[in-house]
ZADO-343786 format. One record per atom (N, C-alpha, C): residue number from 1; residue in one letter; atom name; y negated, z, x negated. Coordinates in nm, 2 decimals. Example, Ala and Ser with C-alpha at 12.3 -4.5 7.8 and 13.67 -1.06 7.14 Angstrom:
% ZADO-343786
> num, residu, atome, north, up, east
> 1, A, N, 0.57, 0.78, -1.32
> 1, A, CA, 0.45, 0.78, -1.23
> 1, A, C, 0.33, 0.78, -1.32
> 2, S, N, 0.22, 0.71, -1.28
> 2, S, CA, 0.11, 0.71, -1.37
> 2, S, C, 0.00, 0.79, -1.29
END
This chain:
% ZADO-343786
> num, residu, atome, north, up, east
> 1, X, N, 1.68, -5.61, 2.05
> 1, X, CA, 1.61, -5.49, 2.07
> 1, X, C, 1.46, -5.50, 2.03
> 2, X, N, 1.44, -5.59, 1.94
> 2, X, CA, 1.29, -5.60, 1.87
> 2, X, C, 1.19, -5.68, 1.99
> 3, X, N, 1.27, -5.77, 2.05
> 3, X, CA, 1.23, -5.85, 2.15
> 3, X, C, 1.20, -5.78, 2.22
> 4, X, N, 1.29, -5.67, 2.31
> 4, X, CA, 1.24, -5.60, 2.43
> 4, X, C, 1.11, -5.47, 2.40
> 5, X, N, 1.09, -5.46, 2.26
> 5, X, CA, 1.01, -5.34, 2.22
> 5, X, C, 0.87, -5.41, 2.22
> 6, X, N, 0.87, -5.54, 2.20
> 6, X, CA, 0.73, -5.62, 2.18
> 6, X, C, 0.70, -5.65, 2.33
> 7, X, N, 0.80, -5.71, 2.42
> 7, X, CA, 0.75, -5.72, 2.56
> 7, X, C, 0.73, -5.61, 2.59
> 8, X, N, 0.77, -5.51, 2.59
> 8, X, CA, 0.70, -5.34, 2.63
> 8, X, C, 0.56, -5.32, 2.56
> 9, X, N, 0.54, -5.35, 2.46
> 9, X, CA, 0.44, -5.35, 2.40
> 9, X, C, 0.29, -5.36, 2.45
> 10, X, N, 0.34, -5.52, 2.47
> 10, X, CA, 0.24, -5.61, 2.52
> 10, X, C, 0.22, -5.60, 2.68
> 11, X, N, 0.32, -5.54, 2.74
> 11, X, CA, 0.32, -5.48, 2.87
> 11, X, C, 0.20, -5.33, 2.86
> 12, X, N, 0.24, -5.26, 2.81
> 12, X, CA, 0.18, -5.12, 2.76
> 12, X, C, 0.03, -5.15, 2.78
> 13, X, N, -0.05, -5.29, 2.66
> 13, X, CA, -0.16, -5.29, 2.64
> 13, X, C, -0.22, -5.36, 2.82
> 14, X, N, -0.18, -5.47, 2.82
> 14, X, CA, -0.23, -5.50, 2.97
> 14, X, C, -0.18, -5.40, 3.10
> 15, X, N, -0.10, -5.30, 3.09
> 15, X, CA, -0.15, -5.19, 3.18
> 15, X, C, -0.27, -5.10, 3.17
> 16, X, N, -0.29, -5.04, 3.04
> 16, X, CA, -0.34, -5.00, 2.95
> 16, X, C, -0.50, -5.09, 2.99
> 17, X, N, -0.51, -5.17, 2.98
> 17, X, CA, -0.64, -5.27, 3.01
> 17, X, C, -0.69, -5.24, 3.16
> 18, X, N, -0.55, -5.26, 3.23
> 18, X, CA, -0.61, -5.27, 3.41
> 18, X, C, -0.66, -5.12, 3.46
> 19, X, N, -0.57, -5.04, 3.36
> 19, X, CA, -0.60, -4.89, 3.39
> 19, X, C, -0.75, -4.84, 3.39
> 20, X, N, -0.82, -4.95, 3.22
> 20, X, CA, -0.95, -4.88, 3.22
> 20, X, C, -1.04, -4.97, 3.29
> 21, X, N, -1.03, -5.06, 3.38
> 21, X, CA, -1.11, -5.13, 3.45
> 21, X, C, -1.13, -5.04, 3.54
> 22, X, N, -1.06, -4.97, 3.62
> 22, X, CA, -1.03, -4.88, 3.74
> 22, X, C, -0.99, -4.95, 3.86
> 23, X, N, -0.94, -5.02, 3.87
> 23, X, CA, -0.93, -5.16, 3.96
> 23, X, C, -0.94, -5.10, 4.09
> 24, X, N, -1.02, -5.14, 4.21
> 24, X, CA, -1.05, -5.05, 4.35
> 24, X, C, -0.99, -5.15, 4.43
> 25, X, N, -0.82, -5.09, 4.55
> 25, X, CA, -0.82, -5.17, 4.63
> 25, X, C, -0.86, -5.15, 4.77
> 26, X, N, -0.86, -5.23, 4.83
> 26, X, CA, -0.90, -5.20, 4.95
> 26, X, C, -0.81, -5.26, 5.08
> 27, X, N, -0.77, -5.16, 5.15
> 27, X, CA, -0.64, -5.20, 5.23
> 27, X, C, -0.66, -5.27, 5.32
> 28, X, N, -0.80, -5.34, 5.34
> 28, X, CA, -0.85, -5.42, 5.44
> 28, X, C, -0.81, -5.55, 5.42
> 29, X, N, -0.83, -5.59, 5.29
> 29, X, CA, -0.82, -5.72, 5.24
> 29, X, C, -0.66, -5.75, 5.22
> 30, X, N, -0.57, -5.67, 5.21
> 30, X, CA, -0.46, -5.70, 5.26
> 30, X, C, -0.40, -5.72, 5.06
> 31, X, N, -0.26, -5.78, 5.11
> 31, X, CA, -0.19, -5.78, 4.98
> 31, X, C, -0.18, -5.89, 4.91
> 32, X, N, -0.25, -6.02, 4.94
> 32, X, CA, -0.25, -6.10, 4.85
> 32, X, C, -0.38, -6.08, 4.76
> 33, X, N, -0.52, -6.04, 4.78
> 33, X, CA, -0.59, -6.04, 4.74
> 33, X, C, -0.62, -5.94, 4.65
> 34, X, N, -0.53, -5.78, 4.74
> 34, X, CA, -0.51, -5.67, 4.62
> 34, X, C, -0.45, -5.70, 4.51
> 35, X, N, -0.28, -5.80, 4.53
> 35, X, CA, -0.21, -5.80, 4.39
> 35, X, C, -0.28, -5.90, 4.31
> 36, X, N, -0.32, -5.96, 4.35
> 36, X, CA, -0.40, -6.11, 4.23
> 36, X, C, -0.49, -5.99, 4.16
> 37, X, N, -0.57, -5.91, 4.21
> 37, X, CA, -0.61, -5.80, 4.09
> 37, X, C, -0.56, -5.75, 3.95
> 38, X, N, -0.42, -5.76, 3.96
> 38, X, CA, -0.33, -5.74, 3.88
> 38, X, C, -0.31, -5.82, 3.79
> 39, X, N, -0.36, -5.94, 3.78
> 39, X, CA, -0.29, -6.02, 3.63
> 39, X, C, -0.18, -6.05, 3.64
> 40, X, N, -0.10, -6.03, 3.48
> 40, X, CA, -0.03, -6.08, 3.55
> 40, X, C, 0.12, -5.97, 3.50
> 41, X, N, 0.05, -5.84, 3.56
> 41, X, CA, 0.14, -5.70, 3.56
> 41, X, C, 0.24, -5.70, 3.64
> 42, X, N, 0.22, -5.77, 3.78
> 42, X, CA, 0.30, -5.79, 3.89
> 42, X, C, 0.40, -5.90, 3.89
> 43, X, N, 0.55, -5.89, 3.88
> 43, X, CA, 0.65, -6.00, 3.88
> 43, X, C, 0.59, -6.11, 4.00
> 44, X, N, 0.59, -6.25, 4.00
> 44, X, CA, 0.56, -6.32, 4.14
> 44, X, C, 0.50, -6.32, 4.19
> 45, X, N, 0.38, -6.32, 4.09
> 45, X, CA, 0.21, -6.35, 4.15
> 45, X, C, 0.22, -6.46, 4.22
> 46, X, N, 0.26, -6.59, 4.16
> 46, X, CA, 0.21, -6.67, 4.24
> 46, X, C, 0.25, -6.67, 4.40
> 47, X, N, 0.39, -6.66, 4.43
> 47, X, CA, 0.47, -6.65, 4.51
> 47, X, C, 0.38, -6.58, 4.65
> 48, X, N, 0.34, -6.46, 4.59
> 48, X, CA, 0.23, -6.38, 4.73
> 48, X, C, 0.10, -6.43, 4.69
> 49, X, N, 0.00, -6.47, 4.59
> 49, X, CA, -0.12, -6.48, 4.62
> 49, X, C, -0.13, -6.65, 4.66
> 50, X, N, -0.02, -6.75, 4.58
> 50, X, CA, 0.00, -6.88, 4.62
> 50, X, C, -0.10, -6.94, 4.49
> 51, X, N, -0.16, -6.82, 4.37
> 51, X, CA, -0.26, -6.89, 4.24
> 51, X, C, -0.15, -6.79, 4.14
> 52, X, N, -0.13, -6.95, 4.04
> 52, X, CA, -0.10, -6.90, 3.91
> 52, X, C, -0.15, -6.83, 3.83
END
């Protein structure tokens, strides 16, 4: 339980982080380039943008 409360945690602050950036996407650029915006908030980054 302590484990899952600290990965929430640490989840919380880097949402928390990308929130106050304001991150702007733009639907032109498509989906690899919008999710790499993300860090690494999104399960299988590499997978869609092809960068670790």
């Amino acid at each position: 339980m302590k484990k899952k409360l600290a990965e929430l945690s640490t989840f919380d602050d880097e949402l928390r982080h990308c929130a106050d950036k304001r991150i702007s996407l733009d639907l032109d650029d498509g989906v690899k380039v919008n999710y790499g915006k993300f860090g690494t908030l999104l399960a299988e980054k590499k997978k869609v943008t092809g960068k670790g």
